[in-house]
ZALO-301594 format. One record per residue: residue number from 1; x, y, z of N, C-alpha, C, O in turn. Coordinates in steps of 0.1 Angstrom, whole numbers, plus 5000, padded with zeros to 4 digits. Example, Ala and Ser with C-alpha at 12.3 -4.5 7.8 and 13.67 -1.06 7.14 Angstrom:
BEGIN
   i  n_u  n_v  n_w ca_u ca_v ca_w  c_u  c_v  c_w  o_u  o_v  o_w
   1 5132 4943 5078 5123 4955 5078 5132 4967 5078 5142 4967 5085
   2 5128 4978 5071 5137 4989 5071 5129 5000 5079 5134 5011 5080
***
This chain:
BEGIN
   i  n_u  n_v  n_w ca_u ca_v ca_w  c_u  c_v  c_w  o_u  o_v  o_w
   1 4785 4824 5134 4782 4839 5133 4773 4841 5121 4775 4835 5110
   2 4763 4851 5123 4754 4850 5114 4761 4858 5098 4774 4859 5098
   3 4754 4862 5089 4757 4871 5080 4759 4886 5082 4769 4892 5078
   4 4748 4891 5088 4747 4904 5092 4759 4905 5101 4768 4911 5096
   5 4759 4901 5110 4770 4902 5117 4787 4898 5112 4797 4896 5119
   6 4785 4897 5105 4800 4895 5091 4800 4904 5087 4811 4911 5088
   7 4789 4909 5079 4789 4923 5076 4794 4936 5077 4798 4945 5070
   8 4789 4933 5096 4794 4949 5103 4807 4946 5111 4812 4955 5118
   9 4815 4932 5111 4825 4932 5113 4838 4935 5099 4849 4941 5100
  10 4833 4928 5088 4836 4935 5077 4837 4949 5079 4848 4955 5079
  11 4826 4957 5080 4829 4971 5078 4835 4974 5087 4843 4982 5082
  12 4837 4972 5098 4849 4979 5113 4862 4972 5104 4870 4981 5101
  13 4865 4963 5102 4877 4960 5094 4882 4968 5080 4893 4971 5075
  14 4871 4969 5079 4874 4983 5065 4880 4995 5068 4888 5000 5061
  15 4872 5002 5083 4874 5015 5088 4887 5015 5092 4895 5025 5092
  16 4892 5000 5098 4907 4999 5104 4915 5002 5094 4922 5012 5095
  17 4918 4991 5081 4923 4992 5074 4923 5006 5059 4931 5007 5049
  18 4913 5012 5064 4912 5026 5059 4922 5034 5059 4929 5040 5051
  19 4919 5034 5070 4929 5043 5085 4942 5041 5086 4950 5050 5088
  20 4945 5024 5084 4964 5023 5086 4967 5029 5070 4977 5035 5068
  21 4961 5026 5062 4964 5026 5046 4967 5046 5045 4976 5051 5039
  22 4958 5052 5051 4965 5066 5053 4973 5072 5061 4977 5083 5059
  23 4975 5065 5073 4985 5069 5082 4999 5062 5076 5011 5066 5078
  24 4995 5052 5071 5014 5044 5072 5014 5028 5064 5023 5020 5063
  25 5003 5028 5059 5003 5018 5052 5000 5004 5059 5004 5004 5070
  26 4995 4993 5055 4991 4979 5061 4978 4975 5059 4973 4965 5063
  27 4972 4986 5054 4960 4980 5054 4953 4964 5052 4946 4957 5059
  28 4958 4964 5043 4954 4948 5036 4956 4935 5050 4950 4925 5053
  29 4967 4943 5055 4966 4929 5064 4950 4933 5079 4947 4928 5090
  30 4947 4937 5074 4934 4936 5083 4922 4932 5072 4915 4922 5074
  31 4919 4941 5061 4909 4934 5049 4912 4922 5048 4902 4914 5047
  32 4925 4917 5047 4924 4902 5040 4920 4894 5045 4911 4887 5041
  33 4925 4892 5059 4920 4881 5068 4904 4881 5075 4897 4873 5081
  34 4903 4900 5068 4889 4896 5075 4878 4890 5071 4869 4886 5079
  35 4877 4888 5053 4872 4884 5039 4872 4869 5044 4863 4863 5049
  36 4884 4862 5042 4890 4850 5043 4883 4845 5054 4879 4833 5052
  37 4880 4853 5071 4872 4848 5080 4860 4845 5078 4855 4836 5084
  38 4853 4854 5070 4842 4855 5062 4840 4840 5059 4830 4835 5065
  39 4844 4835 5053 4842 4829 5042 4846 4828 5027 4843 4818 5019
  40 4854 4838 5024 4860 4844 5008 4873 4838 5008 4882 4841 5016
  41 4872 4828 4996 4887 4822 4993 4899 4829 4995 4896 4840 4998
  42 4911 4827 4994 4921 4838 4997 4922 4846 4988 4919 4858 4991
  43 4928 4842 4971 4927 4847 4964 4916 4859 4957 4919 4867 4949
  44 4902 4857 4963 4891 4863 4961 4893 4873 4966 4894 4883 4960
  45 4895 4870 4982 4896 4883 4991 4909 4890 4988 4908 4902 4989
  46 4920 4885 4986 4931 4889 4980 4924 4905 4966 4928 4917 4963
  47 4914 4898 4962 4912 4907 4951 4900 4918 4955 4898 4929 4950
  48 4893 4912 4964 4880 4919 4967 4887 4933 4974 4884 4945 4971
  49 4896 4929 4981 4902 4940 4994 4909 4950 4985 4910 4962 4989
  50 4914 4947 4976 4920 4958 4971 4912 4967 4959 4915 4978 4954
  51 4902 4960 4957 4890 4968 4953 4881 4979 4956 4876 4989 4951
  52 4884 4970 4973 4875 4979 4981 4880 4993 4987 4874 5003 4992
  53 4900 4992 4985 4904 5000 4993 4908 5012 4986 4912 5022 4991
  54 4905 5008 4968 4907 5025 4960 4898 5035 4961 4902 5047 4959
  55 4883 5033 4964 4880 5046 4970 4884 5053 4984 4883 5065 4986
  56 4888 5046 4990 4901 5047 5002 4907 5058 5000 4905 5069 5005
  57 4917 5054 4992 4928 5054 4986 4925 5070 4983 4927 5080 4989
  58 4920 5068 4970 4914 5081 4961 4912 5088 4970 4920 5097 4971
  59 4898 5089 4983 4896 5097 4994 4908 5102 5001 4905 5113 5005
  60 4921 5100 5004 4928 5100 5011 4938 5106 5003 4943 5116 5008
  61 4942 5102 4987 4945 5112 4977 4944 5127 4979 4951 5136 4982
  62 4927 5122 4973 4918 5141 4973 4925 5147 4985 4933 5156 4982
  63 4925 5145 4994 4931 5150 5012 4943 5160 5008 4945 5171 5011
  64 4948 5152 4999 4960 5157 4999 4970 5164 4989 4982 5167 4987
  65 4955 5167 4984 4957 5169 4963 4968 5182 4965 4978 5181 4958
  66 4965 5191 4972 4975 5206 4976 4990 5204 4980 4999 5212 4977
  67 4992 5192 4985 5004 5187 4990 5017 5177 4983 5029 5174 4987
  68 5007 5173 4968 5017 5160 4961 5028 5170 4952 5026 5179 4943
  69 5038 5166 4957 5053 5173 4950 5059 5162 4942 5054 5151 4943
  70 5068 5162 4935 5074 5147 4923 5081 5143 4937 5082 5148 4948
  71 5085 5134 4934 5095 5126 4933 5108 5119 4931 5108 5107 4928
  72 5119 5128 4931 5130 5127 4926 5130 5133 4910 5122 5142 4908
  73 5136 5130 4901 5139 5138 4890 5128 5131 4879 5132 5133 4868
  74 5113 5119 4880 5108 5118 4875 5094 5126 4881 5092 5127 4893
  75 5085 5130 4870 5070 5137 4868 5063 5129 4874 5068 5118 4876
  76 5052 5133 4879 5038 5131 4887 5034 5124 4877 5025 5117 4883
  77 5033 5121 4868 5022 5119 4853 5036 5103 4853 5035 5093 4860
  78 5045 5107 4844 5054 5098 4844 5052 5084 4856 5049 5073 4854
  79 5054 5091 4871 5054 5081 4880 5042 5073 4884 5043 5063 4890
  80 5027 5079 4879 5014 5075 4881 5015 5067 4873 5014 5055 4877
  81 5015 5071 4860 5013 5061 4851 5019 5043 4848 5014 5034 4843
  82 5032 5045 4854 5040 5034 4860 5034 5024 4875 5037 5013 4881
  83 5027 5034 4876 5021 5027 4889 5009 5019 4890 5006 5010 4898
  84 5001 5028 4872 4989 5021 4871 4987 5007 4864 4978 4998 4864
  85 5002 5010 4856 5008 4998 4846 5012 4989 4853 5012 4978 4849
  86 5016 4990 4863 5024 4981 4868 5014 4975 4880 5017 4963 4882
  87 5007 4977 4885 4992 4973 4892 4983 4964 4888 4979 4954 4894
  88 4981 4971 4874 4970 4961 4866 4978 4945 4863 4972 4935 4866
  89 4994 4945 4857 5003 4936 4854 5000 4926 4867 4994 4916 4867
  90 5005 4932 4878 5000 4924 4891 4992 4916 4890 4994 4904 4889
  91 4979 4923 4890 4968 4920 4891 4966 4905 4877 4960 4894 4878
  92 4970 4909 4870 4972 4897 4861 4977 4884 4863 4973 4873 4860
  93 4989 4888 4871 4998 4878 4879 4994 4868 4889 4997 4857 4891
  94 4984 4877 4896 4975 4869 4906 4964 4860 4900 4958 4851 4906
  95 4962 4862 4892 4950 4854 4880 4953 4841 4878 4946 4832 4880
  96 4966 4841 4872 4973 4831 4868 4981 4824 4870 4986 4816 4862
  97 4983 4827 4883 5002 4820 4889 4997 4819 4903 4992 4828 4910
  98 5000 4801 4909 5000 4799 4925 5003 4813 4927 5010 4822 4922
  99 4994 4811 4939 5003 4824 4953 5012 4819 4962 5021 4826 4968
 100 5011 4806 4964 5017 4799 4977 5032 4800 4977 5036 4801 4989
 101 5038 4801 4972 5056 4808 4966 5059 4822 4970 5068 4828 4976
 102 5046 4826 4963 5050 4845 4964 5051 4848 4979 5060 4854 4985
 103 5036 4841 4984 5030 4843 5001 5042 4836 5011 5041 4839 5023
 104 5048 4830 5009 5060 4829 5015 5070 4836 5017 5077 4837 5028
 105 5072 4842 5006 5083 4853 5007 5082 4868 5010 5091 4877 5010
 106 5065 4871 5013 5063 4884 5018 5066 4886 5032 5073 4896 5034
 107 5064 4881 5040 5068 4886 5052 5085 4891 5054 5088 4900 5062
 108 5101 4882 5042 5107 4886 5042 5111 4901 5035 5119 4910 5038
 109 5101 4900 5024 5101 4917 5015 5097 4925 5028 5105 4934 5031
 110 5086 4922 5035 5081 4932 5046 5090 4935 5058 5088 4945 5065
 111 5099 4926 5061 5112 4927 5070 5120 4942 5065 5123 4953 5071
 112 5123 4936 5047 5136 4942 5044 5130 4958 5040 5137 4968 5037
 113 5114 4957 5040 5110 4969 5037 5112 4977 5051 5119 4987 5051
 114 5108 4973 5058 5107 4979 5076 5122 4984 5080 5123 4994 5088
 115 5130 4980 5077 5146 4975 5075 5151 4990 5070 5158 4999 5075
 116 5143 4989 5058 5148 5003 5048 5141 5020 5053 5145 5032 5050
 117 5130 5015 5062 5124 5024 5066 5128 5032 5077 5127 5043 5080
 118 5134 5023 5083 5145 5025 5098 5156 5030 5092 5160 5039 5099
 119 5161 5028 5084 5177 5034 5082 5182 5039 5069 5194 5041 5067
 120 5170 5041 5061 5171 5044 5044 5178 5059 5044 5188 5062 5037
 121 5169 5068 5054 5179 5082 5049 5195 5080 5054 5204 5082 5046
 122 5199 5074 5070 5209 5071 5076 5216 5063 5062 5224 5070 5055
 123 5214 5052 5060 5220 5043 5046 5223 5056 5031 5232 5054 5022
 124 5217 5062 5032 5214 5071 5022 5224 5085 5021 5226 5091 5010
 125 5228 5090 5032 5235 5096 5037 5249 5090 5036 5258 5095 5028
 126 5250 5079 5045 5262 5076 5045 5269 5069 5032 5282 5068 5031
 127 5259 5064 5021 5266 5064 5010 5270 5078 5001 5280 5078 4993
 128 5262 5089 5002 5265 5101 4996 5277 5104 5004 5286 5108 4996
 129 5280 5104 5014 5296 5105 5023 5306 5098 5018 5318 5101 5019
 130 5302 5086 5011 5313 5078 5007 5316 5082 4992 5326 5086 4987
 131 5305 5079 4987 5305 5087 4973 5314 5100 4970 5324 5102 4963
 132 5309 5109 4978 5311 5120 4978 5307 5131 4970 5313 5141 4965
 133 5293 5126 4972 5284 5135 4963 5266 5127 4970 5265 5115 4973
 134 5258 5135 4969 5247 5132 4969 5245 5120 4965 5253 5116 4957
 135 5232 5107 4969 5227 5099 4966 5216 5101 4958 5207 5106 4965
 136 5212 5097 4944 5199 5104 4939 5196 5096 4925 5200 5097 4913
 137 5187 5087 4931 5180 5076 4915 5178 5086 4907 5171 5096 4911
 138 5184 5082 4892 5180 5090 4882 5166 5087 4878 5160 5080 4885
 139 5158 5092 4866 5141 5093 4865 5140 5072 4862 5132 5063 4866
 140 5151 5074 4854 5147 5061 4847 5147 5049 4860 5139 5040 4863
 141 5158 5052 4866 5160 5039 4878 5143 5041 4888 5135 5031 4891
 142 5141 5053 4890 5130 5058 4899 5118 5052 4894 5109 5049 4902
 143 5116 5049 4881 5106 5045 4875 5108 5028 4873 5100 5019 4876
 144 5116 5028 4871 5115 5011 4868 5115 5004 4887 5112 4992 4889
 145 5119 5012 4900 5118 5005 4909 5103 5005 4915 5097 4996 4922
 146 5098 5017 4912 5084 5018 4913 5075 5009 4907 5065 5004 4913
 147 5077 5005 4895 5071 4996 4884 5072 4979 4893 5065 4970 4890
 148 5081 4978 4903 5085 4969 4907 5078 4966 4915 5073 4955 4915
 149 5075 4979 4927 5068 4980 4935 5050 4975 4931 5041 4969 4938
 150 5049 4982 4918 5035 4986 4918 5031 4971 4911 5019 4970 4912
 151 5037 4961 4906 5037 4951 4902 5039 4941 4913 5036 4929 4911
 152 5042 4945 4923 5040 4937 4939 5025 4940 4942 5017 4931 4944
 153 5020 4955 4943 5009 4958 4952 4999 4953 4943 4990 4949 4949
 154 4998 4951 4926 4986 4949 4922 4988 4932 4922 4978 4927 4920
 155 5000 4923 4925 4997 4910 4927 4988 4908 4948 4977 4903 4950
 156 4995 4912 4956 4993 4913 4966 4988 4922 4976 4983 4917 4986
 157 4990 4932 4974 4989 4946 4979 4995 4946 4993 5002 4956 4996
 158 4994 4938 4999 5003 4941 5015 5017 4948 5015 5027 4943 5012
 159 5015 4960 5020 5024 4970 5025 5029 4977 5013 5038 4985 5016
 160 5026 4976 5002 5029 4984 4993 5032 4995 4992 5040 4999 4984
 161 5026 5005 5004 5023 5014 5004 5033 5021 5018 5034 5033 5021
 162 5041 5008 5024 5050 5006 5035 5065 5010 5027 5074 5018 5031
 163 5065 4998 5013 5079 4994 5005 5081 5012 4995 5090 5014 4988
 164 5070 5021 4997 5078 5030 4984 5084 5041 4993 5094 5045 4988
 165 5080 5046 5005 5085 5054 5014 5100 5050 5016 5109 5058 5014
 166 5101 5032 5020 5112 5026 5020 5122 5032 5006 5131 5041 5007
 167 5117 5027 4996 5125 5030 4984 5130 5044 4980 5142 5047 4978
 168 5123 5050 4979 5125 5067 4980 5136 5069 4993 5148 5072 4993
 169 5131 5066 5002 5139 5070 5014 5159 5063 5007 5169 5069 5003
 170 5156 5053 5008 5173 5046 5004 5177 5054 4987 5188 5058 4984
 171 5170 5054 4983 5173 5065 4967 5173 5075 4967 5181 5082 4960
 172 5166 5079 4974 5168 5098 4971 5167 5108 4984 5164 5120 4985
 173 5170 5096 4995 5169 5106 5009 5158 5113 5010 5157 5125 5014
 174 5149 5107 5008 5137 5113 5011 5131 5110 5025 5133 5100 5031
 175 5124 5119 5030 5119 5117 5044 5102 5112 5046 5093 5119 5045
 176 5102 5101 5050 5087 5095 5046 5074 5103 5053 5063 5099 5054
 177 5080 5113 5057 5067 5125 5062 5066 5134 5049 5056 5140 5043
 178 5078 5134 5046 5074 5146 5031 5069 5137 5020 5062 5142 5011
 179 5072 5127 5018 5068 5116 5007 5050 5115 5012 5044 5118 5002
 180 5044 5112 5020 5038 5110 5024 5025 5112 5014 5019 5102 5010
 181 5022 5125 5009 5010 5128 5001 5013 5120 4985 5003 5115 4979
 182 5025 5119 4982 5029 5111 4971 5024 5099 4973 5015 5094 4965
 183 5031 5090 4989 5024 5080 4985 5010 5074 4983 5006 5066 4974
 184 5003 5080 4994 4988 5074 4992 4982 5075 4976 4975 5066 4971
 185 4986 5087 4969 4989 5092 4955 4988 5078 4944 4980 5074 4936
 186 5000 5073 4949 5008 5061 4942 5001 5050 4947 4998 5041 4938
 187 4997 5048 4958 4993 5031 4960 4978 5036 4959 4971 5025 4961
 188 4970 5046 4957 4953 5049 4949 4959 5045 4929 4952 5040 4921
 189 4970 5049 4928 4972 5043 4913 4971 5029 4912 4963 5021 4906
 190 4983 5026 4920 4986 5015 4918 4972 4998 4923 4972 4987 4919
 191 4964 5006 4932 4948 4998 4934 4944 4998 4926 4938 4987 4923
 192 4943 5016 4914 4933 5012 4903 4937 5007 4893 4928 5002 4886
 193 4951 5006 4889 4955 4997 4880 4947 4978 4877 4941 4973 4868
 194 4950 4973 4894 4944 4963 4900 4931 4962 4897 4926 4953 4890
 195 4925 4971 4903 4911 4972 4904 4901 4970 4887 4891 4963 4884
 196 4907 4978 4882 4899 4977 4866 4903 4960 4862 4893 4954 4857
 197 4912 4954 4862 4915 4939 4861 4905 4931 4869 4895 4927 4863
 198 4906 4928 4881 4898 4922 4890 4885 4924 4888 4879 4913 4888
 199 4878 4934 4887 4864 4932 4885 4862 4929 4874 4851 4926 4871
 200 4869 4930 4868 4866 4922 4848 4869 4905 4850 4862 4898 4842
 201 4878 4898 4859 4881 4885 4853 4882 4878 4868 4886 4866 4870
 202 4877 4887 4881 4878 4876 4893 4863 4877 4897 4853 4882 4892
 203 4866 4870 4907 4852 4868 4918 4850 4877 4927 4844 4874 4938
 204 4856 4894 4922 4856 4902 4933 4842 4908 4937 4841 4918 4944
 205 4830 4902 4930 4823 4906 4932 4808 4899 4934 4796 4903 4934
 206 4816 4886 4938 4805 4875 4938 4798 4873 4952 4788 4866 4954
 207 4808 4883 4968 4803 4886 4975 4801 4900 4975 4810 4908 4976
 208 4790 4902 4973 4785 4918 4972 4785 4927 4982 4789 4938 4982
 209 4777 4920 4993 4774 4926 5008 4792 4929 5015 4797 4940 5018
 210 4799 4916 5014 4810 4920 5021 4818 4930 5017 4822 4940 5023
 211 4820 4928 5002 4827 4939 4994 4820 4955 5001 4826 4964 5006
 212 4811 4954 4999 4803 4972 4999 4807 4971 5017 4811 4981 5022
 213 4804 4962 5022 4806 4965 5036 4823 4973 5039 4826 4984 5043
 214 4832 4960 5035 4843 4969 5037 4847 4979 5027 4858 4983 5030
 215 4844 4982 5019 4844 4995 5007 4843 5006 5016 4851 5014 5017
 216 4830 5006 5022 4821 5015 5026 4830 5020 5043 4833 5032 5047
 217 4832 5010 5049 4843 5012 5061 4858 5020 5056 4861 5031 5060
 218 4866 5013 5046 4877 5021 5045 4877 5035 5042 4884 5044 5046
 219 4864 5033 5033 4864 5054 5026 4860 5061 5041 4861 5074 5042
 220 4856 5053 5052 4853 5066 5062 4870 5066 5068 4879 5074 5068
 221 4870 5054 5072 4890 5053 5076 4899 5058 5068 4909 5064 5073
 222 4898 5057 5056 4909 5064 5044 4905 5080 5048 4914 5088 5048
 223 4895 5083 5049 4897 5098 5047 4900 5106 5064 4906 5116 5066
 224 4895 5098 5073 4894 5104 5085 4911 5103 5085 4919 5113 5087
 225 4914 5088 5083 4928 5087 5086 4941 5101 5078 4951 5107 5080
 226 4934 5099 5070 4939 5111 5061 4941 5127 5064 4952 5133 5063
 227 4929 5131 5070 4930 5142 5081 4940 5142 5093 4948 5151 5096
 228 4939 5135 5097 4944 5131 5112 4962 5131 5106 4970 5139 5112
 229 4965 5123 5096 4981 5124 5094 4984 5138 5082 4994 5139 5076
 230 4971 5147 5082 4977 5159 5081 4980 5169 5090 4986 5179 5087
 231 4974 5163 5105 4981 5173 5113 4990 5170 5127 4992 5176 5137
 232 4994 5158 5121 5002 5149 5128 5020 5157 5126 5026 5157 5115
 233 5025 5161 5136 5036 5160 5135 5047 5153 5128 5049 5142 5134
 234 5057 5154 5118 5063 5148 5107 5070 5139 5117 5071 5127 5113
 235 5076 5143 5133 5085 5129 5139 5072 5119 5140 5072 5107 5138
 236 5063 5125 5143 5048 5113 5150 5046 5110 5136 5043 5098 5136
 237 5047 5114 5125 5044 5105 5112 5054 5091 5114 5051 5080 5117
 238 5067 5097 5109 5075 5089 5111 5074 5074 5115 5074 5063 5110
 239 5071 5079 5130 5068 5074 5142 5054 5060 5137 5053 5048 5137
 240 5049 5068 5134 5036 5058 5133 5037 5050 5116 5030 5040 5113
 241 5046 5056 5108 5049 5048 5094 5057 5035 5098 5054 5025 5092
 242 5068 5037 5109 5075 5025 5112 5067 5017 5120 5064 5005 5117
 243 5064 5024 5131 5057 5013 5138 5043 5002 5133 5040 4993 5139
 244 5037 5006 5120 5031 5002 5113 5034 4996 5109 5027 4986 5108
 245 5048 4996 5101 5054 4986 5093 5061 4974 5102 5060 4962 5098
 246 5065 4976 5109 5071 4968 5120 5062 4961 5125 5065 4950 5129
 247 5046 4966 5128 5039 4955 5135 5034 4946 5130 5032 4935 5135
 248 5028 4953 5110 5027 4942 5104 5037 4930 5102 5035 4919 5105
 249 5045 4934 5097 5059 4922 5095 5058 4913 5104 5058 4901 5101
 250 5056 4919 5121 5056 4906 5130 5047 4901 5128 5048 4889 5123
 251 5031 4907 5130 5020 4895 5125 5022 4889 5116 5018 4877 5119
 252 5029 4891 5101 5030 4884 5090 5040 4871 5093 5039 4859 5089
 253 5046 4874 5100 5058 4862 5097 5049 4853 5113 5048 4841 5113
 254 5042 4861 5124 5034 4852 5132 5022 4842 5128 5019 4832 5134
 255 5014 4850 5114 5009 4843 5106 5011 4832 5095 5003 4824 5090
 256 5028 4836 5093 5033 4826 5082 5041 4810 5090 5045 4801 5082
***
């Protein structure tokens, strides 16, 4: 296959992965493999893709700047900033440390995330019944599982953006249609945390054409997709957050 034609398959994989990354999260698993088809080491494209996907991100953000509410009993500021810290840390992680260990064990995180996404308010609920009192992470727990999260998405980024809906949902009964403007919020932090690392100390920029191709694809996908899940019905959100997360998981573990 020639170059040019890598290019503009790059960019349709961009617009895809645009698109899931604002409706419901997964993007990366369409960027990554498509880099890697390319030609781009794993780890490169591992890093290029998530470069390419914060103006995405940000695009899909802006969408929804009118709409971001906190978070349980921690601040918007508080929880960004944890997300940008804990991104960049990733992103470090990936620099320095095999992946072949981690890349093993994501398809199981992506199970147990899909898992939490299906049953987190039900789980969530029925422990406030047993309790006997509401279920509700205090700021500090809220922040250190985020920090967790965002320290996954800037090593890997796959589904990142799948696992915090999950987490909120099982901690604070949250419903991942109202979370929704938060998240893209949070995984545009948690990219740029990434992103300022990676173009300082990887190779994310040593394919230039492919990078701008799928850059240039997601920001049309991130934002269209962004529209479209603002006027998407909260069960059809739902709807389309699970089944996203669910379809990636199988390809992941079909690919692992």
């Amino acid at each position: 296959m020639s170059d040019t034609l890598w290019v503009l398959v790059t960019a349709l994989a961009g617009v895809a992965a645009g698109g899931l990354n604002a409706l419901g999260g997964g993007g990366t698993f369409v960027a990554l493999p498509a880099l890697v088809a390319a030609g781009v080491p794993p780890v490169t494209a591992n890093a290029s893709s998530t470069v390419a996907l914060v103006p995405a991100a940000v695009a899909g953000a802006w969408v929804h700047r009118r709409e971001l509410a906190p978070v349980g009993a921690a601040s918007t500021r508080a929880l960004t900033g944890v997300s940008v810290l804990g991104g960049g840390l990733g992103a470090g992680l990936l620099l320095v440390l095999p992946a072949a260990s981690f890349d093993a064990a994501v398809p199981w995180l992506l199970a147990f995330a899909t898992m939490l996404l299906g049953c987190g308010r039900r789980l969530s609920g029925a422990l406030g019944r047993a309790l006997g009192r509401p279920v509700g992470m205090g700021s500090r727990t809220l922040l250190a599982g985020q920090f967790a999260l965002a320290l996954y998405g800037g090593y890997f980024g796959g589904a990142v953006g799948i696992m915090m809906p999950a987490l909120w949902g099982i901690g604070l009964g949250l419903d991942p249609a109202a979370g929704h403007p938060m998240r893209i919020a949070q995984v545009a932090a948690v990219y740029a945390g990434a992103t300022a690392l990676y173009l300082l100390a990887s190779d994310a920029l040593d394919t230039p054409a492919l990078l701008a191709a799928l850059l240039t694809g997601a920001v049309a996908g991130g934002y269209a997709g962004a529209h479209l899940a603002r006027r998407l019905p909260a069960r059809v959100l739902r709807a389309v957050v699970l089944s996203t997360a669910a379809t990636m998981t199988a390809l992941y573990f079909v690919r692992g």
